[in-house]
C-alpha positions in Angstrom: 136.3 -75.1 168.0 138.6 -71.9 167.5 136.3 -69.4 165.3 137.5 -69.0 162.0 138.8 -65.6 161.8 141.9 -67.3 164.4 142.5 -70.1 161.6 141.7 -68.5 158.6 145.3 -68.6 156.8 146.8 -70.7 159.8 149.0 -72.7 157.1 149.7 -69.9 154.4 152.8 -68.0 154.9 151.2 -64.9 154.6 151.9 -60.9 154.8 151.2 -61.7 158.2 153.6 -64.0 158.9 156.2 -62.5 157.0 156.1 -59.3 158.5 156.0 -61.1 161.9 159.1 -63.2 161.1 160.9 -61.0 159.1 163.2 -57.8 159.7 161.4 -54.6 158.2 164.4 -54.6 155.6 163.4 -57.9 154.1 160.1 -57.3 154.6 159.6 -54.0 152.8 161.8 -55.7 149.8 159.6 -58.7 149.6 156.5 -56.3 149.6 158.1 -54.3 146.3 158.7 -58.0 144.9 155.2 -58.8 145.3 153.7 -55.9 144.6 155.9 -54.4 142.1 157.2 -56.7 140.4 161.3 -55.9 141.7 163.6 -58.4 141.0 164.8 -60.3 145.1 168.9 -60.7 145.6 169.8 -63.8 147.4 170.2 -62.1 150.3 166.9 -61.6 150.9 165.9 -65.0 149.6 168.1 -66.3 152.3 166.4 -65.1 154.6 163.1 -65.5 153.8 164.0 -69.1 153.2 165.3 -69.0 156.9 162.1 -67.5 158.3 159.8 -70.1 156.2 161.6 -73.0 157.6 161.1 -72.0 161.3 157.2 -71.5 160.4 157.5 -74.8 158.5 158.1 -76.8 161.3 157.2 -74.8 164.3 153.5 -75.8 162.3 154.2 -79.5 161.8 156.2 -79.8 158.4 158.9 -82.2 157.7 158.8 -81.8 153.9 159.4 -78.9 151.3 158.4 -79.2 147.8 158.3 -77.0 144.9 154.3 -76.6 143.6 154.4 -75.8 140.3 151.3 -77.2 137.4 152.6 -79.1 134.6 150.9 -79.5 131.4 148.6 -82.3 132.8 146.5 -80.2 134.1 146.9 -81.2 137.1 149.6 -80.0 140.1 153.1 -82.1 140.7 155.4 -82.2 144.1 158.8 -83.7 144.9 159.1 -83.3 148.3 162.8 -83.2 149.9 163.2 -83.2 153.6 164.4 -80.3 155.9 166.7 -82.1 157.3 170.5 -82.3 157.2 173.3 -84.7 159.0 175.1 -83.2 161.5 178.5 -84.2 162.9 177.3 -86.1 166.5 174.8 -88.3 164.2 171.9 -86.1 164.5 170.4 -83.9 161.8 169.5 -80.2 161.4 166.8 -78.6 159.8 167.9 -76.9 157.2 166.3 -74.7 153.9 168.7 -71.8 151.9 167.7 -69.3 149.3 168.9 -71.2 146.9 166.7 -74.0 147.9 163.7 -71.8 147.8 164.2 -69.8 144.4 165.1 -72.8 142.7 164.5 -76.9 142.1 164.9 -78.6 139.3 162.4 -81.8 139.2 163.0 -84.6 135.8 161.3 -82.1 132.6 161.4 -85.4 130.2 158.6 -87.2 132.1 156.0 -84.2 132.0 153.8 -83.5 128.9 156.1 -81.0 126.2 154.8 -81.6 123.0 158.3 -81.9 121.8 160.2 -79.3 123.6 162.1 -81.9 125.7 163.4 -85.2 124.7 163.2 -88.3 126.9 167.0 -87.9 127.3 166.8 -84.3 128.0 165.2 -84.4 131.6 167.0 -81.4 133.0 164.4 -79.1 134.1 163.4 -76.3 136.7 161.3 -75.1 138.9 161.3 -71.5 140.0 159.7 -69.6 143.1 156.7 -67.4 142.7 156.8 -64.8 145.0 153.5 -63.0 144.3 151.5 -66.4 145.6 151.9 -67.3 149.1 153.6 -70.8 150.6 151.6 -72.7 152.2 151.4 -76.0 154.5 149.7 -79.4 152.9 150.3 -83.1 154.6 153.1 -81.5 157.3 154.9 -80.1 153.2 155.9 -77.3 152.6 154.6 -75.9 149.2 156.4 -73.3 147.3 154.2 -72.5 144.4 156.8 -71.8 141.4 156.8 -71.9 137.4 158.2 -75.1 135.9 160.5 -74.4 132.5 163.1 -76.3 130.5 166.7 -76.5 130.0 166.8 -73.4 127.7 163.6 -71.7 129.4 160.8 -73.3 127.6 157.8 -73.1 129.8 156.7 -76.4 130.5 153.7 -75.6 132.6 150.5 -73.3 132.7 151.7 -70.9 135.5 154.6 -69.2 133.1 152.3 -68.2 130.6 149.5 -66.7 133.0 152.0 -65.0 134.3 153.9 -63.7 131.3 149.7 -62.6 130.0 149.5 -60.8 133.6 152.9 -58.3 132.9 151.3 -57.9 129.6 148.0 -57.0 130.3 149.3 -54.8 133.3 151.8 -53.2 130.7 149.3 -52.0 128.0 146.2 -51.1 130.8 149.1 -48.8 132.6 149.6 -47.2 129.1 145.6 -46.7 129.0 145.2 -45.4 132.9 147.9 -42.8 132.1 146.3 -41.2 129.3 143.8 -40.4 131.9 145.7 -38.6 134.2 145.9 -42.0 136.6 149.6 -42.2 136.8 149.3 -43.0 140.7 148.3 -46.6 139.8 151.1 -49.0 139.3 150.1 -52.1 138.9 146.8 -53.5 137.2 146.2 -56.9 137.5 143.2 -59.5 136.3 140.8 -60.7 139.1 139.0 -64.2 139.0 136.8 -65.9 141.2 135.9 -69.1 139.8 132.7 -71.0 140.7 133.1 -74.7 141.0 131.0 -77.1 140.2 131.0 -81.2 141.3 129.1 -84.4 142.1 129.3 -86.1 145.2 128.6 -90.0 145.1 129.2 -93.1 147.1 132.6 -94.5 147.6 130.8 -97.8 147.4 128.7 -97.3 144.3 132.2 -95.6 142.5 134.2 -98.5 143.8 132.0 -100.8 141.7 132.0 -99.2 138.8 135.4 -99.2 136.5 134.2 -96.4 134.2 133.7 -94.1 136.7 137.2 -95.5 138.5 139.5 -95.0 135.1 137.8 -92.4 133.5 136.1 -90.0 135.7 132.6 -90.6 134.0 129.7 -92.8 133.6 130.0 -94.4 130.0 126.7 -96.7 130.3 123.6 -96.4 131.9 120.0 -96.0 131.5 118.1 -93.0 131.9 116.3 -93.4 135.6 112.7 -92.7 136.7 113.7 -89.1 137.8 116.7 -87.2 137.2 116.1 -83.1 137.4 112.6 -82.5 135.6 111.3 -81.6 138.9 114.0 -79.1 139.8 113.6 -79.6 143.1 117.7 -79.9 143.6 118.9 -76.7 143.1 119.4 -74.6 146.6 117.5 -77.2 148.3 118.2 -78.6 151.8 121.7 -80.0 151.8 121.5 -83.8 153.4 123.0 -84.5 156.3 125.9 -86.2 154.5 127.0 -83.5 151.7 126.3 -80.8 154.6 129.2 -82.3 156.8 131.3 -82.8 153.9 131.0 -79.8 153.0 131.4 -78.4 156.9 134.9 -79.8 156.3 135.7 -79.0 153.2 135.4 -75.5 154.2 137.4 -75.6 157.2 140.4 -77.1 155.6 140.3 -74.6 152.2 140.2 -71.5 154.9 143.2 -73.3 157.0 144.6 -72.4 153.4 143.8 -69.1 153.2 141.6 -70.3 150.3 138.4 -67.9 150.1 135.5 -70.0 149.9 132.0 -68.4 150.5 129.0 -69.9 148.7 127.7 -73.4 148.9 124.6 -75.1 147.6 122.9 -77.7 145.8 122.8 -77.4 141.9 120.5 -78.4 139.5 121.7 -82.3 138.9 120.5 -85.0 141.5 124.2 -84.8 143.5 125.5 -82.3 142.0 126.6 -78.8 144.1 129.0 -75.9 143.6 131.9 -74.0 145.5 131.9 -70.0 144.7 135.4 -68.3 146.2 135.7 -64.1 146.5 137.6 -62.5 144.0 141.2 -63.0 143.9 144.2 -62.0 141.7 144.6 -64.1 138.6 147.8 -66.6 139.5 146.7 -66.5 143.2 143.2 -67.6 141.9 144.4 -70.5 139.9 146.8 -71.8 142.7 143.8 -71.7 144.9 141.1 -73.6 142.1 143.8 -76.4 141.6 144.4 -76.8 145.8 140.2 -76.7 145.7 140.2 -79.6 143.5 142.1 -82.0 145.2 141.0 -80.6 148.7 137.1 -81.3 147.7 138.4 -85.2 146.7 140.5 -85.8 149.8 137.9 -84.5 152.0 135.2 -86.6 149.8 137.2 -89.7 150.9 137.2 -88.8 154.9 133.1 -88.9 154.2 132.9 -92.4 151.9 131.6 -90.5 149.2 133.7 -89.5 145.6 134.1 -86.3 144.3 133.6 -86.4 140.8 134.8 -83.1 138.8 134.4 -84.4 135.3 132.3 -82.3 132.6 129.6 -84.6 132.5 129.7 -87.7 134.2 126.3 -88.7 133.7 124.0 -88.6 130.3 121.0 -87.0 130.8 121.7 -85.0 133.5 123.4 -81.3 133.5 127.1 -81.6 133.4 129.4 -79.1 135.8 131.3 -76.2 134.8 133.6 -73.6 136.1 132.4 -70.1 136.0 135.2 -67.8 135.4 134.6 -64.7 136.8 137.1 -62.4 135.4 137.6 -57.9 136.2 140.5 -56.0 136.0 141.6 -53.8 139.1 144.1 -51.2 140.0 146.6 -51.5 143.3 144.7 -48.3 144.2 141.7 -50.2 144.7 139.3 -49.1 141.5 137.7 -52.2 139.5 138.2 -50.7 135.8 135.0 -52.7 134.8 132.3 -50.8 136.8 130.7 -47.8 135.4 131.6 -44.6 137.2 129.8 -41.8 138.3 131.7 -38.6 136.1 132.0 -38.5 132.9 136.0 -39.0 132.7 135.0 -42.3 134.5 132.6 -43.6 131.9 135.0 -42.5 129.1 137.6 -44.9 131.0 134.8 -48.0 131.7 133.7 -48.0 128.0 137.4 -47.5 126.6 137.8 -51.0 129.1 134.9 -52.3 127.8 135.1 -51.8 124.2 138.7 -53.5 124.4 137.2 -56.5 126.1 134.3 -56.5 123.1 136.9 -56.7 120.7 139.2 -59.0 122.0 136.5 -61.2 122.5 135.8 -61.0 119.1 139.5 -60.9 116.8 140.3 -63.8 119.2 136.9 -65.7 119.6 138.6 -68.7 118.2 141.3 -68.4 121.5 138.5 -68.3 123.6 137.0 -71.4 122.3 140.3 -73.7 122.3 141.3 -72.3 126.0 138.4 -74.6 127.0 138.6 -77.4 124.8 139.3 -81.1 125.9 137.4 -84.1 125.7 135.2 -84.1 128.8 133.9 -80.7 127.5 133.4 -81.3 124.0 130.3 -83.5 125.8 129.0 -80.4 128.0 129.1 -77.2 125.6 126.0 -76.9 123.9 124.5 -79.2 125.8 121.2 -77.1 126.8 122.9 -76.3 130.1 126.0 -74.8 129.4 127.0 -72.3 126.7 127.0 -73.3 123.1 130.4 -74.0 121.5 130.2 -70.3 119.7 131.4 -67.6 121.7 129.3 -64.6 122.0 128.7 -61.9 124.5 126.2 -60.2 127.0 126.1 -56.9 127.8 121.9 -56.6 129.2 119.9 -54.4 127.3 120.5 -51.0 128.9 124.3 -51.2 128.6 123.8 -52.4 124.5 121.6 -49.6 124.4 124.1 -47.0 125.4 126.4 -48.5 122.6 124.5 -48.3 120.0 123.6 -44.9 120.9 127.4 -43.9 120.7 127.9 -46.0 117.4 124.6 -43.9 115.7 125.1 -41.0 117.9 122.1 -40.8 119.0 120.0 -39.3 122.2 120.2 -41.7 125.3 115.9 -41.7 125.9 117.1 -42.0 129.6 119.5 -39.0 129.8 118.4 -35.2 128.3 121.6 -34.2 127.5 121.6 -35.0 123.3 124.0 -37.6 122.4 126.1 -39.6 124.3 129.4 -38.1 123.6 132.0 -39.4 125.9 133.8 -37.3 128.3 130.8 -35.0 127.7 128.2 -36.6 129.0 127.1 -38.9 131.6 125.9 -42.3 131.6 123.2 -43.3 133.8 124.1 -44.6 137.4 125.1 -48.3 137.1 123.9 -50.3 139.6 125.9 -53.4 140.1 122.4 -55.7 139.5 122.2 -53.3 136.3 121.9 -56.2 133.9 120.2 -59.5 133.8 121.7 -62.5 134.2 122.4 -64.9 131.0 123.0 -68.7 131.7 123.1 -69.2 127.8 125.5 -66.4 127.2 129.3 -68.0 126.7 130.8 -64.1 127.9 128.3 -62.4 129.9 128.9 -59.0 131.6 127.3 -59.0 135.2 127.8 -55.4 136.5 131.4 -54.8 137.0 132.6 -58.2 136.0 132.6 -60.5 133.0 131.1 -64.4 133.6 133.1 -67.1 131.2 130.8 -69.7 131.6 132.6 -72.2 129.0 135.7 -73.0 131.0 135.2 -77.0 132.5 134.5 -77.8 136.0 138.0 -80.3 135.8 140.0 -77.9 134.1 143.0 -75.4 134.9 141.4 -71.8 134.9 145.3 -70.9 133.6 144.0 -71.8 130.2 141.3 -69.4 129.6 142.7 -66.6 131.4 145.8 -66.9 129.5 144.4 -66.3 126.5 141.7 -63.9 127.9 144.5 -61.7 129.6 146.5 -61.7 126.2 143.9 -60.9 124.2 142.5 -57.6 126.1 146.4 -56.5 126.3 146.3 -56.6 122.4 143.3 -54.7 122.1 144.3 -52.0 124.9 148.2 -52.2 123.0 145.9 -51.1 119.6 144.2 -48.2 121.4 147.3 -46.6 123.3 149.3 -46.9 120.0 146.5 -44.9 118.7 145.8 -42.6 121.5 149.7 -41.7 122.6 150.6 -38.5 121.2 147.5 -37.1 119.7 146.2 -33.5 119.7 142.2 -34.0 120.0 142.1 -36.9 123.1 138.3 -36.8 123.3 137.1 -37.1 119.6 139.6 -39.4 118.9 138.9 -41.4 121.9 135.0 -41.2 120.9 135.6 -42.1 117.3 137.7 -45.1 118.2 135.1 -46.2 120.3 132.5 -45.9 117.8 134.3 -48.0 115.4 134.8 -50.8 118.2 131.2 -51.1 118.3 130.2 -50.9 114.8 133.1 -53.5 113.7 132.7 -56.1 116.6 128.6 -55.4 117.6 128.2 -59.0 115.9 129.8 -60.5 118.8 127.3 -59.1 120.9 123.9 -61.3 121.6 121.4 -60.8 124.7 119.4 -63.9 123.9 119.1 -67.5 124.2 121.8 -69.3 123.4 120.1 -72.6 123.7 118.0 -71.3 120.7 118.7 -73.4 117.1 117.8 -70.7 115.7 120.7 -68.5 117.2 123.4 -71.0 116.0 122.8 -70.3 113.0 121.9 -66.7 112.4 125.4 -66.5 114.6 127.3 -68.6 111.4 125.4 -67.9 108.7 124.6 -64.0 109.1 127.1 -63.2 111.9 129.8 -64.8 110.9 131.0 -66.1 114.2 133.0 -69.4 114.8 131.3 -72.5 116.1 134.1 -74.8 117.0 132.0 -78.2 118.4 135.1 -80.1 119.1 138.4 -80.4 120.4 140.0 -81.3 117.2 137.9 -78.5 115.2 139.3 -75.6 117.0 143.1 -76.9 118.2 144.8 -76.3 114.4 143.6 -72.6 114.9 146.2 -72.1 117.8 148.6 -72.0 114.8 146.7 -69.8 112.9 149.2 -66.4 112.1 147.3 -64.1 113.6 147.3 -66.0 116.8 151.0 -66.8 116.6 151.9 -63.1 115.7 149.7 -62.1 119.0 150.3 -64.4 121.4 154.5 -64.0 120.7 154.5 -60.5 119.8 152.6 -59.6 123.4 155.5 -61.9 124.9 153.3 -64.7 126.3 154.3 -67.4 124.5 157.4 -68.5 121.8 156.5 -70.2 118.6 158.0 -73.5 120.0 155.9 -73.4 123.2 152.0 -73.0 120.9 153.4 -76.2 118.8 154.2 -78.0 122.0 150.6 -76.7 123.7 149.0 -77.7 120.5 150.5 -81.5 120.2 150.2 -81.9 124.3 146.3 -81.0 123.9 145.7 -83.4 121.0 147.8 -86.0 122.5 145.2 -85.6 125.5 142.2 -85.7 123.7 143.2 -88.8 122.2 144.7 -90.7 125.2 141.5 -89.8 127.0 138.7 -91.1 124.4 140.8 -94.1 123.9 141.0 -94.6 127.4 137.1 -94.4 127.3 136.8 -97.2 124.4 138.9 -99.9 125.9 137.0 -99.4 129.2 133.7 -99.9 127.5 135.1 -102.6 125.3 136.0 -104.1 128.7 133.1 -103.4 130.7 130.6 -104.3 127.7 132.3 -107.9 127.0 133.5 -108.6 130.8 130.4 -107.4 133.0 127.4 -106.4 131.1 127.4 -109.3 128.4 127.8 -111.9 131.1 125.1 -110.6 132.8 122.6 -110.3 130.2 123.3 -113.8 129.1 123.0 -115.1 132.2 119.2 -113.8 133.0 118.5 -114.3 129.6 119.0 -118.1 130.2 117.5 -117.9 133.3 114.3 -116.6 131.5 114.7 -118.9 129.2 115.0 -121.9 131.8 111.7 -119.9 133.7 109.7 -120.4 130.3 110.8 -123.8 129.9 109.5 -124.9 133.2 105.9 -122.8 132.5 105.4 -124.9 129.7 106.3 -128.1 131.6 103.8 -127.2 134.9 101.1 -125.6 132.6 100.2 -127.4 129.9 99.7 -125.3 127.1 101.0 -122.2 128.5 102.1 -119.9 125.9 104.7 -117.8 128.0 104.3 -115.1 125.7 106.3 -112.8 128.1 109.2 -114.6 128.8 109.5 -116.0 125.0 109.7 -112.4 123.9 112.2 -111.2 126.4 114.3 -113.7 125.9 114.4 -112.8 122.0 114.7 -109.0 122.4 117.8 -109.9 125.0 119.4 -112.4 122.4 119.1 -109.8 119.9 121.0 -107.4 122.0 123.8 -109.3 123.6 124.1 -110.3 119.6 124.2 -106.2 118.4 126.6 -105.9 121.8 129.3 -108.5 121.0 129.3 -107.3 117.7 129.6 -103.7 118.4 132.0 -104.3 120.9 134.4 -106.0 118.3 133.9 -103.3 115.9 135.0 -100.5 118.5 137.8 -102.6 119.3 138.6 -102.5 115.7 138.5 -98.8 115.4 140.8 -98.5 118.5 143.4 -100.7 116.9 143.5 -99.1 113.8 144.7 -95.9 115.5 147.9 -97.5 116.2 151.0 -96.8 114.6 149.6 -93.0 113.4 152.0 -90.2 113.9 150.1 -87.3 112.4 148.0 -86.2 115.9 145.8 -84.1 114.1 144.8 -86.9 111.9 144.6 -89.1 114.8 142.8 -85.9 116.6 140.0 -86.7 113.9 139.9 -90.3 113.6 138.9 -90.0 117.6 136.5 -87.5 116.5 135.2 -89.3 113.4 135.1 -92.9 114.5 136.0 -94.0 118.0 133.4 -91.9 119.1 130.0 -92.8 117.1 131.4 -96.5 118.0 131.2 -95.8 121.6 127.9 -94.4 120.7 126.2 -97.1 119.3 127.9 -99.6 121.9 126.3 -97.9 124.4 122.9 -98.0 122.8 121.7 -102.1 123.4 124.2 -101.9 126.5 121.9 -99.3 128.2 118.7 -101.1 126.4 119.8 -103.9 127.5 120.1 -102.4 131.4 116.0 -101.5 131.2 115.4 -104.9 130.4 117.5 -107.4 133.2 116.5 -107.9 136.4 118.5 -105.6 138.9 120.2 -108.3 140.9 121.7 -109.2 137.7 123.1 -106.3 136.8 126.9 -106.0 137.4 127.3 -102.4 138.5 125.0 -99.4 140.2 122.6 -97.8 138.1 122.0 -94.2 137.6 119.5 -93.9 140.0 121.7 -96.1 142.7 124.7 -93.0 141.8 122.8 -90.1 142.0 120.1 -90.5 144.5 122.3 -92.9 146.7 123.6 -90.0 149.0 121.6 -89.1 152.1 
């Protein structure tokens, strides 16, 4: 087998490719594009488009398709052939410019929240330059944006990408006030730790929650689950190890930079860590992961499951965003420097991060919201549902220091007076880590921990991006022009720390006790659901800063807000009619049916032993009775509640009826179901157990 340095990339149309198959003209211009930003005449796309094509299929492909990520969450493809008749018979192969900048796939079928009709399907797909092509099932794939008829973006990459120019804008503004006017470009880095289960094919194949909805919506708790902790970075089985062999080897074909592996804490669960890439490049690359790990899961029997939390009980999976800002001239504005003009810079970054993470905490929260998360945040294994920060203790030292200023104990130079004096020497292990801590800064990076393990990244970074742009925007506007730079600089960071220290918590964020000190004396935002925090996207503050920094139009946040309610609802629903089926179809049949069979067993006691009492079997078959009674009934009654929702047109009263009913019905379905599952005979139950799904691999 080749080593992977020679295949690393081997299907990404790369710099290296390009500047292998291009002319140094249309090289250099496609460099400025990428790099830059410049706009790329057709003549250039032509030939790029020319170049591709011969790579295309000199490697296999037949197919082209413009990439692009709809509002599904998910990625979409049409793919369209290379190949044109010619006049003997045979067909070319064949792929212009025009092709390659632009397709325009049906925009009616896709999720808009009401910015496209179902008779208005025009729609278009434009080419991304910035993130590379690259070869999937002998296709092409063109990563592009996806927008309407009039422009309306209709996917997630537009806005990322519209919150990367403006971030990069405001951060430029920032790096020239001190003296960096050799960087041009600033852009958002994210590496985003995946986590998954890995289960049987078999076992899945059996089980119709797990096949329509992604997660487990009965079963018992088993003998062992992860008290002993004897999962996380232990020995990989055999099984998950050459899964994961090959899951590797087809992500780096990709260009896709996958470097850590191991087990996590959940019986069969594990996680996928990348390096550090740029924001857009990042989120093309989590989305190819995703499919990739369940493709690959398939070639091994087993399932990849990426849902939240597919099993009660057990710790769901998340996706650690791991977010910094750096320059094209190679300087990560997030790590502490050395000189005091550096430090000024890091906490001028940092204190814009600390407020944006506070004016727009409510953002934060609804970036991650759907309804496979709503069951995972707070959970007592991921954060809690109110957003807070970590800084470690020396770093929230050092600002409180500046906010009082007062003497650093660690440094005797006086107070900490930026561009004066110097920090200590950041290592990059300087703080502690924080597992609790929603926003935790880890050196020269900040951890979002709330983002879920199935969703886009787009989402949080998005809104993440925007927000920092706003507070950067708010200091350059302040800065620009003035006489004093220093004490105005220091003063403005003071105030950032003494207005927006609340969001700041090095603690335990499992604790009760901090939930409410963080609402009651804080005054911080604890959105537990999806439908709690959504109607906040529309609040005017957000509206005035998510359009005024040119991310998104009014029209486009109604659309995102009705597209993610419309989702939330679809999916619980989804959830109740699959119990409703599973309860009456499956799990009541086979409760009755050992229940008479105990029954008949008792009978026949009595009959051979006279006298016997049967004490066991008589109460086991009443405790059963009772609960196939409390099922049927509970099963009508969620039913019930389903039906009732139709015909409603408000979503956010719908939104809530989900929230408010539906839900607490599946609950207390799935009480004498599960019960019920401790009590039968295993032959008779009608689908794997727990302990079947996540001990079955080996």
């Amino acid at each position: 087998m080749s080593a992977v340095p020679e295949y690393f990339g081997s299907l990404v149309f790369d710099d290296r490719v390009m500047k292998a198959n291009l002319s140094t003209d249309v090289y250099l211009s496609m460099k400025k594009t990428i790099d830059e930003g410049a706009k790329l005449n057709i003549g250039v796309a032509n030939a790029v488009a020319q170049a591709m094509k011969d790579w295309a299929v000199a490697n296999g492909a037949t197919h082209f398709t413009h990439w692009f990520q709809p509002l599904t969450g998910i990625t979409a493809e049409k793919h369209d052939g290379f190949i044109s008749p010619s006049p003997d018979g045979r067909v070319i192969m064949e792929f212009s410019g025009k092709e390659l900048i632009q397709g325009e796939p049906d925009a009616s079928s896709f999720p808009s929240g009401g910015l496209r009709a179902t008779f208005e399907a025009r729609g278009y797909t434009a080419w991304d330059p910035t993130s590379y092509a690259f070869i999937k099932d002998r296709t092409l794939c063109i990563p592009t944006a996806f927008c309407g008829y009039n422009g309306e973006a209709l996917d997630k990459k537009t806005p990322l990408l519209r919150s990367m120019e403006a971030l990069n804008r405001q951060a430029l503004r920032i790096l020239k006030l001190f003296g960096k006017t050799d960087v041009k470009r600033v852009a958002p880095s994210v590496g985003p730790e995946q986590e998954y289960f890995l289960v049987d094919a078999k076992m899945w194949e059996q089980r119709q929650d797990l096949r329509f909805t992604g997660r487990t919506l009965f079963g018992a708790k088993p003998s062992k689950g992860q008290e002993m902790d004897d999962h996380y970075f232990g020995t990989i089985k055999p099984r998950v190890a050459a899964y994961m062999i090959e899951l590797n080897d087809e992500l780096w074909k990709l260009g896709i930079l996958a470097k850590t592996q191991h087990n996590e804490v959940a019986p069969a669960q594990h996680e996928l860590a990348p390096i550090f890439t740029t924001n857009n490049i990042a989120t093309d690359h989590n989305q190819l992961t995703m499919e990739i790990m369940q493709k690959v899961a398939a070639r091994h029997g087993l399932v990849c499951l990426l849902h939240e939390k597919p099993f009660a009980g057990v710790n769901g999976s998340g996706k650690h965003n791991n977010w910094s800002l750096s320059t094209d001239t190679g300087v990560n504005l997030l790590s502490p420097g050395e000189t005091p003009y550096e430090n000024a810079q890091f906490l001028l970054f940092l204190c814009a991060v600390i407020k944006a993470v506070d004016d727009y905490q409510d953002l934060l929260r609804m970036s991650v919201a759907t309804a496979g998360n709503d069951h995972r945040l707070g959970a007592n294994e991921a954060p809690p549902a109110v957003v807070s920060m970590f800084l470690g203790d020396e770093l929230a030292a050092i600002l409180g220091c500046i906010e009082h200023d007062a003497p650093y104990t660690s440094i005797d130079t006086g107070k900490v007076r930026l561009g004066v004096d110097v920090l200590p020497k950041f290592r990059r292990d300087t703080t502690d880590r924080n597992r609790t801590s929603p926003f935790a800064f880890t050196g020269n990076k900040f951890e979002f921990r709330m983002v879920g393990s199935s969703d886009s990244i787009a989402c949080a970074n998005i809104m993440l991006n925007t927000a920092v742009a706003e507070s950067l925007k708010i200091y350059a506007d302040r800065l620009e022009g003035v006489e004093d730079f220093e004490t105005v600089l220091h003063e403005m960071i003071r105030k950032t720390i003494k207005d927006h220290k609340r969001i700041i918590f090095n603690g335990n964020g499992y604790d009760d006790a901090w939930i409410q000190e963080a609402t009651e004396n804080r005054g911080l935002l604890n959105y537990r659901t999806t439908p709690d925090c959504l109607p906040h996207l529309l609040d005017e503050k957000n509206v005035a800063m998510l359009t005024g920094q040119g991310v998104f139009t009014k029209a486009e946040l109604v659309s995102r807000y009705e597209v993610t309610l419309e989702n939330y609802c679809k999916t619980v629903i989804i959830e109740a009619n699959t119990m409703v089926d599973m309860a009456r179809t499956e799990i009541l049949p086979a409760v009755q049916a050992y229940t008479l069979d105990t029954a008949k067993t008792a009978a026949a006691k009595k009959e051979l032993i006279s006298g016997c009492p049967c004490g066991h079997e008589t109460e086991l078959v009443k405790k059963l009775s009772a609960l196939t009674d409390q099922i049927a009934v509970q099963i009508d009654e969620l039913e019930k509640a389903v039906l009732a929702l139709t015909g409603m047109e408000n979503i956010g009263e719908e939104s809530a009826a989900v929230r408010d009913i539906i839900l607490p019905k599946m609950a207390e379905l799935r009480l004498p179901c599960d019960e019920a599952e401790t009590l039968t005979a295993k032959k008779y139950w009608p689908f794997p157990t727990y302990g079947d799904l996540l001990f079955g691999v080996r």
